[in-house]
C-alpha positions as CSV (number, residue, x, y, z in Angstrom):
1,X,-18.5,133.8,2.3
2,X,-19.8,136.3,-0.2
3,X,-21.6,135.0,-3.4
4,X,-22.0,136.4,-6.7
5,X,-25.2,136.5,-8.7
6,X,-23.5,134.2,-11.2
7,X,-22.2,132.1,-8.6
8,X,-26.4,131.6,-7.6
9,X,-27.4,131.6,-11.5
10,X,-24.9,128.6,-12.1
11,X,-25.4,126.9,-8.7
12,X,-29.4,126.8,-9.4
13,X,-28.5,125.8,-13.5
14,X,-26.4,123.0,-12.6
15,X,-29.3,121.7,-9.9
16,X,-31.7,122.1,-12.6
17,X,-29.5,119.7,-14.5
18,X,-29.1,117.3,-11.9
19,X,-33.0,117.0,-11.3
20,X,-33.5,116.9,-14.7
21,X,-31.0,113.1,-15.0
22,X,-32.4,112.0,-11.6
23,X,-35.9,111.9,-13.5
24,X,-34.7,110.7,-16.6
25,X,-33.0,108.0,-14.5
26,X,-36.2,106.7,-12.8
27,X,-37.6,106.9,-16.4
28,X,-35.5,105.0,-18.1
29,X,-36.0,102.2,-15.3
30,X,-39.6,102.1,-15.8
31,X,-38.7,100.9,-18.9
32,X,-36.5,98.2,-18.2
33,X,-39.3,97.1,-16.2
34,X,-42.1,97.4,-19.2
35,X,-38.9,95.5,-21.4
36,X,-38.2,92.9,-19.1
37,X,-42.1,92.3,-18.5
38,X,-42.3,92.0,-22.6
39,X,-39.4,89.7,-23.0
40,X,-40.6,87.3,-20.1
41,X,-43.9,87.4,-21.1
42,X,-43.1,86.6,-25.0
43,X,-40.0,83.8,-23.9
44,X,-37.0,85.7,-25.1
45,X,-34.2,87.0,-23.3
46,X,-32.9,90.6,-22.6
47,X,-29.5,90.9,-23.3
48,X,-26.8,93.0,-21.7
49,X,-29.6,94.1,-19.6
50,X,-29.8,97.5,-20.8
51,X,-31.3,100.3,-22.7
52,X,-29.7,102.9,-24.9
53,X,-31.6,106.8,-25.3
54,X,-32.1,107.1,-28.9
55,X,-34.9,109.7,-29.0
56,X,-36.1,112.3,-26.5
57,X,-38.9,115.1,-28.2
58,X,-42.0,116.8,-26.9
59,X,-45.4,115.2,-27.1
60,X,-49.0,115.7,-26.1
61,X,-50.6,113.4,-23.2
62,X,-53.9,112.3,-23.3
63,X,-54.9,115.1,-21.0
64,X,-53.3,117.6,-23.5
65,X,-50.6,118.4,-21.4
66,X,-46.9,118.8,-22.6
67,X,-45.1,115.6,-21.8
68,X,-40.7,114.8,-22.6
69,X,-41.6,111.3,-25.1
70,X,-38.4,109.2,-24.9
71,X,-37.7,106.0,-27.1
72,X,-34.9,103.8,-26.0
73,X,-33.4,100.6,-28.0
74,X,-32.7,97.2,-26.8
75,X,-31.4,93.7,-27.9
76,X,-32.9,90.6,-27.0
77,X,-32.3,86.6,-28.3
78,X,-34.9,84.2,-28.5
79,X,-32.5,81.3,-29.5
80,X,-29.5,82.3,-28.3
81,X,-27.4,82.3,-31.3
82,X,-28.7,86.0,-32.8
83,X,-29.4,89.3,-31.3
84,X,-32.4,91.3,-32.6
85,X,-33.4,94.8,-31.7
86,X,-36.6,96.4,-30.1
87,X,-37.9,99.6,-29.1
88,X,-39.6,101.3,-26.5
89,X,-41.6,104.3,-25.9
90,X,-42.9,106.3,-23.0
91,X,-44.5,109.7,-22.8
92,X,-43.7,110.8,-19.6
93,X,-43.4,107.4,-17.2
94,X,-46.6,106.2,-19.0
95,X,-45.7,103.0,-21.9
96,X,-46.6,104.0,-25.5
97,X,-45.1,100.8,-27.5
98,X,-42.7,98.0,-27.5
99,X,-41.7,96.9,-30.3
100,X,-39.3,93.9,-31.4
101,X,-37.4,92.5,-34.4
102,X,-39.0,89.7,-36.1
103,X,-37.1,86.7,-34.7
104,X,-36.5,83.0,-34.5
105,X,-38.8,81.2,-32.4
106,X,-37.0,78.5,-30.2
């Protein structure tokens, strides 16, 4: 089997790639943990039990280090009969904010 030095350049690119979703996977599941924690502790419930991307950018740590800050979108209800939206944020796997919709209380 003879390979190419593109065959190694694409191999380690696409490896790269994959690494880089594994992370953002366990990411992104650290905060559905930080979200579910919020909604029980504040009585509402997480709908559809998931979390959408809806900003990924560079940010400073406390350390000074260079850190991927990610902020994902939820819904929630707290009556059942609306759905409100909330945010998250996490620099790294570290939580920055959650923030909800003003809502109904039940």
């Amino acid at each position: 089997m003879n390979l190419m030095l593109s065959d190694v350049v694409w191999l380690s690119v696409f490896i790269v790639i994959a690494g880089l979703w594994w992370h953002g996977q366990g990411v992104k599941a650290s905060a559905l943990k930080h979200v579910k924690r919020y909604c029980d502790d504040h009585d509402i419930q997480l709908l559809d039990e998931s979390l959408v991307l809806r900003k990924l950018w560079f940010a400073r740590n406390s350390r000074g280090a260079i850190n991927l800050q990610r902020t994902y979108c939820f819904e929630f209800t707290s009556t059942g009969e609306y759905r409100y939206r909330g945010t998250v944020s996490l620099l790294g796997y570290r939580l920055q904010s959650i923030d909800a919709q003003t809502h109904h209380l039940q």
